[in-house]
SERO-4910 file (N, C-alpha, C, O; in steps of 0.05 Angstrom, whole numbers):
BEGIN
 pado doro    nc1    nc2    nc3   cac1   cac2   cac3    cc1    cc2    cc3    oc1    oc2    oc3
  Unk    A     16    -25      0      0      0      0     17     26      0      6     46     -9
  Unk    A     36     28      7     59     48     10     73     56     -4     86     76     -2
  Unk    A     71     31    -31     86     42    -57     71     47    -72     77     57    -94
  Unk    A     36     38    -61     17     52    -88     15     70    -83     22     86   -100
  Unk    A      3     82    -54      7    110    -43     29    133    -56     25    156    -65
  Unk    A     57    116    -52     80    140    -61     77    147    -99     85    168   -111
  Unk    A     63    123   -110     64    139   -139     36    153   -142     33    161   -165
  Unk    A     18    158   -128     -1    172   -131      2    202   -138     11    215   -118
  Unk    A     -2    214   -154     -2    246   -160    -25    255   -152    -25    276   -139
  Unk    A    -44    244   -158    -77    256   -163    -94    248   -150    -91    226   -139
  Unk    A   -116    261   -146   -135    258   -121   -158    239   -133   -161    217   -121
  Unk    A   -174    244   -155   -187    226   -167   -198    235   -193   -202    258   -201
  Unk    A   -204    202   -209   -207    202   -233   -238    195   -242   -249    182   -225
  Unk    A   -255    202   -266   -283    202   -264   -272    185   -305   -262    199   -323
  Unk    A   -280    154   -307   -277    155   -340   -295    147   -344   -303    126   -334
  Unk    A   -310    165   -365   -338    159   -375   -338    168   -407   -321    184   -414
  Unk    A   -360    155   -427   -359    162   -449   -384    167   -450   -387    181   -470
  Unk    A   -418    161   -432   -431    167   -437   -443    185   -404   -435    181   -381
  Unk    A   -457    197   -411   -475    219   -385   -480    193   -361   -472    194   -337
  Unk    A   -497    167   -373   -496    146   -359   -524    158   -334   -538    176   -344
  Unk    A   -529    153   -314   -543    168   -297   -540    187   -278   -521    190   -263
  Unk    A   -565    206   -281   -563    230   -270   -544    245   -242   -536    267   -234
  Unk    A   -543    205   -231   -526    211   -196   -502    219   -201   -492    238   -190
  Unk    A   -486    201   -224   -463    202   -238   -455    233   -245   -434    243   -236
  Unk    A   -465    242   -254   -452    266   -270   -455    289   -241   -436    303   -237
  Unk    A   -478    292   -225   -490    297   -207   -464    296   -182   -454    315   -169
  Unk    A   -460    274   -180   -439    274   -153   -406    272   -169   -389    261   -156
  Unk    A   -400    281   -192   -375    291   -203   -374    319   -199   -352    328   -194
  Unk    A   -394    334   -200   -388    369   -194   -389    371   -167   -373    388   -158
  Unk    A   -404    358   -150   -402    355   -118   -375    354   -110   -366    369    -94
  Unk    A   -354    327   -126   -339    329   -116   -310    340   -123   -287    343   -113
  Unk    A   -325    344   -148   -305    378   -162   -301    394   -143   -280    405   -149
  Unk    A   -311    404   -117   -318    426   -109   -295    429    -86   -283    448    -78
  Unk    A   -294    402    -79   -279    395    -64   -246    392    -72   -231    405    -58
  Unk    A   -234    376    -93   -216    382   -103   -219    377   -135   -242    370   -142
  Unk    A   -203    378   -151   -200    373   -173   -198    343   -183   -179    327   -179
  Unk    A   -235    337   -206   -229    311   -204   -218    303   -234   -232    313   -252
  Unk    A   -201    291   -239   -193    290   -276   -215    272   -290   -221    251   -279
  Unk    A   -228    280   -312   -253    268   -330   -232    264   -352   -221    283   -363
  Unk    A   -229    240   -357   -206    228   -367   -228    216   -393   -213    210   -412
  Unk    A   -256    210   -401   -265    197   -411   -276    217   -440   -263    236   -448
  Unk    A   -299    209   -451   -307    229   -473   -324    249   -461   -325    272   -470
  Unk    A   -342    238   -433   -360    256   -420   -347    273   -408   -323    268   -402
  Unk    A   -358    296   -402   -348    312   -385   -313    316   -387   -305    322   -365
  Unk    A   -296    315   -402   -272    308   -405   -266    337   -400   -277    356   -409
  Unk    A   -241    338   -379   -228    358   -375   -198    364   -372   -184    381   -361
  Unk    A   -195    341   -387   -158    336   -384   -149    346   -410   -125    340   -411
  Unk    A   -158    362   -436   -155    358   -456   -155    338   -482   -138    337   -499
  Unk    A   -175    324   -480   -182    300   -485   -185    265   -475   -172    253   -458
  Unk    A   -202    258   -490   -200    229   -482   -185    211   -473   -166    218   -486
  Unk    A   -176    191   -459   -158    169   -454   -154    160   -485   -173    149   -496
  Unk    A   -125    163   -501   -123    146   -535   -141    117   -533   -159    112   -549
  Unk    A   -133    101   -515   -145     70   -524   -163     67   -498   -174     85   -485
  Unk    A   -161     40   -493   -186     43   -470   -173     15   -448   -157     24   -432
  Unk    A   -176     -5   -447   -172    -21   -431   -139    -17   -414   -142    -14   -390
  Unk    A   -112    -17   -423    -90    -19   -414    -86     15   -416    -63     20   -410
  Unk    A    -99     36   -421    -86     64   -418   -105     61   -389    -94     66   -367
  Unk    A   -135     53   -390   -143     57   -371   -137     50   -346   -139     68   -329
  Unk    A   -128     24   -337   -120     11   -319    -97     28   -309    -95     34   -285
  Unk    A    -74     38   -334    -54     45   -326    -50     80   -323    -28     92   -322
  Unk    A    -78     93   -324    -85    113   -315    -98    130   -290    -97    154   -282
  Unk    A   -111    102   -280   -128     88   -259   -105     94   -223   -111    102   -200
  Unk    A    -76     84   -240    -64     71   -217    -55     98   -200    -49     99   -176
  Unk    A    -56    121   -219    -44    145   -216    -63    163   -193    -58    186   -188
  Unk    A    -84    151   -182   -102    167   -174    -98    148   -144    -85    127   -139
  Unk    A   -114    166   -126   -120    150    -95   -144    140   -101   -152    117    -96
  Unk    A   -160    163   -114   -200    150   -118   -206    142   -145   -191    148   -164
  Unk    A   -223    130   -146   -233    131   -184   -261    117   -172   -267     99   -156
  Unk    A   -271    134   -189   -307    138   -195   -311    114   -198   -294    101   -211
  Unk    A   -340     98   -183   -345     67   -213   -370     69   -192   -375     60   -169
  Unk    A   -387     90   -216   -415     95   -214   -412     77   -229   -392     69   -241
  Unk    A   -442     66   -228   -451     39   -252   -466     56   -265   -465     80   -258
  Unk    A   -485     45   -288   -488     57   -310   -516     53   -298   -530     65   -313
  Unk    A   -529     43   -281   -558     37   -276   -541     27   -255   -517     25   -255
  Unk    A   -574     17   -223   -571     12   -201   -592     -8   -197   -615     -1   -190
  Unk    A   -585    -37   -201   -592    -54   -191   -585    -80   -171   -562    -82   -163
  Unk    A   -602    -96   -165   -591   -118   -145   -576   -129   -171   -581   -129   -195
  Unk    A   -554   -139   -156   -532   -162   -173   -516   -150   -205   -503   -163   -221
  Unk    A   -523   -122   -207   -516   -111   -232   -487   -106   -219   -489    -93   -198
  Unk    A   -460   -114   -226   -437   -101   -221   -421   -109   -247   -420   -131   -260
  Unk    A   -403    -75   -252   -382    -94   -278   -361    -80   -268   -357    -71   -246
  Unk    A   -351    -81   -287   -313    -77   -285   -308    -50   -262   -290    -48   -245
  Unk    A   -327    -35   -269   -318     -7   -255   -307     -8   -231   -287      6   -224
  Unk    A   -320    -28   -213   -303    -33   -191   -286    -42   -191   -271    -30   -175
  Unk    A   -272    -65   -204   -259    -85   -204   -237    -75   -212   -216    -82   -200
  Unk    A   -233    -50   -238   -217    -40   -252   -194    -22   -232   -171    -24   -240
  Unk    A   -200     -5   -203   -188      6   -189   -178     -5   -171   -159      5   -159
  Unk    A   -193    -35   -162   -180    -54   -151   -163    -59   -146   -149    -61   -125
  Unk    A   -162    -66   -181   -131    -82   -190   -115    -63   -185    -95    -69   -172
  Unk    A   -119    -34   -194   -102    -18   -191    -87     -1   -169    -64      9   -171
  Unk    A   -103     -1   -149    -93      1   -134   -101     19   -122    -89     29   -103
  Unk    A   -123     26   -129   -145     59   -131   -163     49   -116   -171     26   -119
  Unk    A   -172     71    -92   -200     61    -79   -224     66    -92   -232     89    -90
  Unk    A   -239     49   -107   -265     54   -116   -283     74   -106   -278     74    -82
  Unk    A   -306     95   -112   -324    109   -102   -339     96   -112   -342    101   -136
  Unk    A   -354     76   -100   -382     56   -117   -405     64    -99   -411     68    -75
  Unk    A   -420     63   -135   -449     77   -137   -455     47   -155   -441     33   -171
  Unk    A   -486     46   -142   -496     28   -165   -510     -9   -145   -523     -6   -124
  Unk    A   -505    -31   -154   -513    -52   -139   -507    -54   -106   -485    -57    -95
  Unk    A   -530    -50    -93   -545    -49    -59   -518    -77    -51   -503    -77    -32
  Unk    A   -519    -94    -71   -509   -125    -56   -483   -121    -65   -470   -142    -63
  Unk    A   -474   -107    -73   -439   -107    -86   -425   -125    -62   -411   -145    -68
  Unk    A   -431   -115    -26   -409   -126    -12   -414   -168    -21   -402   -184     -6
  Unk    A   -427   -175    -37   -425   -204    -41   -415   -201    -49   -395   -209    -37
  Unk    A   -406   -189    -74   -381   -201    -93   -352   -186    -86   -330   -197    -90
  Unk    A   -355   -155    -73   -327   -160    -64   -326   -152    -33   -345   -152    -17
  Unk    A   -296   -144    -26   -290   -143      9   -310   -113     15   -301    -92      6
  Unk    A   -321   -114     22   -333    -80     38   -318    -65     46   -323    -41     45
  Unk    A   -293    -76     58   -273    -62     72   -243    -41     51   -224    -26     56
  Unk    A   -261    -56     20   -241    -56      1   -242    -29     -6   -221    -16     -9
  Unk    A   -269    -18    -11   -284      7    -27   -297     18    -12   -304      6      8
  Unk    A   -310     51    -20   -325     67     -4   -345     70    -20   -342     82    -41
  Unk    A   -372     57    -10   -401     55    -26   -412     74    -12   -409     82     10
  Unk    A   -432     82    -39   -444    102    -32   -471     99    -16   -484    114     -1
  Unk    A   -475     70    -26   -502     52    -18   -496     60     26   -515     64     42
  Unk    A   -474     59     31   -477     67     62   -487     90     71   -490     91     96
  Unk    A   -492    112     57   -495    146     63   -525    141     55   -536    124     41
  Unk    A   -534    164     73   -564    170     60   -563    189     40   -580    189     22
  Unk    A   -535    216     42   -540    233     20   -511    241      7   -491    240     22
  Unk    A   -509    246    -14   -486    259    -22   -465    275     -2   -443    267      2
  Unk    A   -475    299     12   -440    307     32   -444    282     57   -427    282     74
  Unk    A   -461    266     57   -443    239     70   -420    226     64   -400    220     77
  Unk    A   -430    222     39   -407    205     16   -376    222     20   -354    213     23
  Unk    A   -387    255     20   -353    266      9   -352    271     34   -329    263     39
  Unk    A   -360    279     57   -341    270     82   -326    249     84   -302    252     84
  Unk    A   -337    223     87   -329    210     87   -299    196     62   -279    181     65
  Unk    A   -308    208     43   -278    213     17   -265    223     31   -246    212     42
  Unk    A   -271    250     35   -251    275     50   -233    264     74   -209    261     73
  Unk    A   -243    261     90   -230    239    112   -212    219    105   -190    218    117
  Unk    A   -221    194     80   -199    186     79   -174    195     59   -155    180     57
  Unk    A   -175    217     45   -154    226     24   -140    251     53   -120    264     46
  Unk    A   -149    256     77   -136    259     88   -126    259    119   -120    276    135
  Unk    A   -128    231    120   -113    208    139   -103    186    119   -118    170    108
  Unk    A    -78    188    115    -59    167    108    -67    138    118    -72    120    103
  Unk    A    -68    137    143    -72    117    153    -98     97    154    -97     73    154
  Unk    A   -119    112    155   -140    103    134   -138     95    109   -145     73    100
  Unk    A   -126    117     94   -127     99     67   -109     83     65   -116     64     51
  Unk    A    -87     81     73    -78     56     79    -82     24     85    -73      2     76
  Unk    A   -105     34    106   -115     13    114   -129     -3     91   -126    -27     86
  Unk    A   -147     19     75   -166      9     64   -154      2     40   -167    -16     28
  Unk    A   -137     10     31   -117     -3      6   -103    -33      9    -93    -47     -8
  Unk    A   -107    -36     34    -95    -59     53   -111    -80     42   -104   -100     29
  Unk    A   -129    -75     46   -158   -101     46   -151   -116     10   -143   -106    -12
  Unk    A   -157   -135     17   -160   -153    -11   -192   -147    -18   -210   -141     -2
  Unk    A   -192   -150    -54   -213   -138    -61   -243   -166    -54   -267   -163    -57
  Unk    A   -233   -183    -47   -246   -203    -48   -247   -212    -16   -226   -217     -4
  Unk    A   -273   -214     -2   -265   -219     32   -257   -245     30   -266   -262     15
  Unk    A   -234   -248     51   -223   -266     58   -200   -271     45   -183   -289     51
  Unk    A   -197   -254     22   -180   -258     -4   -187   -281    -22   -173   -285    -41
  Unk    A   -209   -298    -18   -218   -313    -32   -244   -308    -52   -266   -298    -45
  Unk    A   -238   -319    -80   -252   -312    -99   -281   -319    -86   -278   -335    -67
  Unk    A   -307   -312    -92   -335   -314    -79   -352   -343    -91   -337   -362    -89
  Unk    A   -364   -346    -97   -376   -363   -107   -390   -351   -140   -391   -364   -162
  Unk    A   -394   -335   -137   -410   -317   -162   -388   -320   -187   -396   -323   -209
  Unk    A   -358   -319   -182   -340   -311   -204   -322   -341   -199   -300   -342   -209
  Unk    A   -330   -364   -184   -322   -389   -185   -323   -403   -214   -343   -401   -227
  Unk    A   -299   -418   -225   -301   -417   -255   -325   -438   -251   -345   -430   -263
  Unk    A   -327   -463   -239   -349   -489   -236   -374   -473   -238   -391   -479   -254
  Unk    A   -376   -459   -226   -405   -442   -219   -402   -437   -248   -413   -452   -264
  Unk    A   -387   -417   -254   -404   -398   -279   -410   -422   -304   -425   -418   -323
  Unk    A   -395   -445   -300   -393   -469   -325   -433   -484   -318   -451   -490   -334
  Unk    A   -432   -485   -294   -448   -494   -286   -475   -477   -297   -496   -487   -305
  Unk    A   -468   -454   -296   -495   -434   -298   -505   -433   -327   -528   -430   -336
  Unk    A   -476   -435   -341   -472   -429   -369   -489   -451   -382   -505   -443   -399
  Unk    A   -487   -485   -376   -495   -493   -389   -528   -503   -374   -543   -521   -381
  Unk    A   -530   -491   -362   -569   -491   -347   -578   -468   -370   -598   -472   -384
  Unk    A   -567   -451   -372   -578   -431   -396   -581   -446   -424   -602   -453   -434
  Unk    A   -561   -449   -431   -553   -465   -457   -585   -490   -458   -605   -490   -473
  Unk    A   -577   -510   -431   -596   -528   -437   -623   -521   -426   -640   -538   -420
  Unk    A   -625   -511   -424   -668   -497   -407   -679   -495   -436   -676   -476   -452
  Unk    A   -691   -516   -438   -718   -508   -462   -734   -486   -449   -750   -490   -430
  Unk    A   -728   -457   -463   -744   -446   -457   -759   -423   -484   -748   -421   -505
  Unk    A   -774   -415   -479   -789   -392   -505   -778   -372   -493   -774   -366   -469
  Unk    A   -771   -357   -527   -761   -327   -526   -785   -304   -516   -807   -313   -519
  Unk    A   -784   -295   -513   -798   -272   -505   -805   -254   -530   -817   -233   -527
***
């Protein structure tokens, strides 16, 4: 955590190509206000353009920040994609917006959801606080993204083989 910490420049990153939902764009000027957040994507872009490619600039754009945004694109039970997963890896504490049940698939202890606040300056106190106590974010950089450090059941390769072919084989009518 101490050597992701030491290459950190930047406070946090927002990458989006579309408006996506209203909370999204909504709690990016909120937390503009507070410090300067880089819109690294096509939306809202304020770095002087877009990220050139997308998967390996992103990741390796990602690492440069303490926070990065991963509003979901919609807010449902069990909807989660990369957004979280992507700062993870990197080494970035997620700001997740979006699936109520996220702590199933990863550690709670890993990311700061927004699903815990009742309102927006909940959320950025609680940012604010940890971008400044070291030792908090530390901590929380600490945590493996997965509790226990073990993969969950949801992203188990047997499971998904298993699930894969109940779909495949279910005689069922299209809709």
């Amino acid at each position: 955590p101490e050597k992701y910490l030491s290459q950190k420049d930047n406070f946090c990153t927002f990458i989006y190509s579309n408006p996506g939902p209203k909370k999204r764009t909504e709690f990016f000027h909120k937390l503009s206000k507070y410090k300067f957040v880089h819109s690294a994507g096509k939306y809202l872009n304020n770095i002087g353009g877009p990220l050139p490619g997308f998967e390996k600039e992103k990741r390796d754009y990602i690492s440069k920040f303490k926070f990065t945004f991963a509003f979901e694109n919609s807010k449902h039970d069990g909807y989660t994609t990369e957004k979280i997963l992507d700062p993870l890896l990197m080494g970035s504490i997620p700001l997740y917006w979006g699936n109520e049940l996220v702590y199933k698939d990863f550690n709670p202890k890993s990311f700061l959801n927004y699903n815990d606040f009742s309102n927006d300056e909940g959320f950025i106190e609680k940012i604010i606080e940890y971008d400044n106590n070291k030792n908090l974010y530390l901590e929380m950089l600490s945590e493996p993204p997965f509790e226990n450090n073990n993969i969950n059941e949801f992203v188990d390769n047997n499971n998904i083989k298993k699930r894969l072919k109940q779909i495949v084989e279910t005689d069922i009518e299209p809709i």
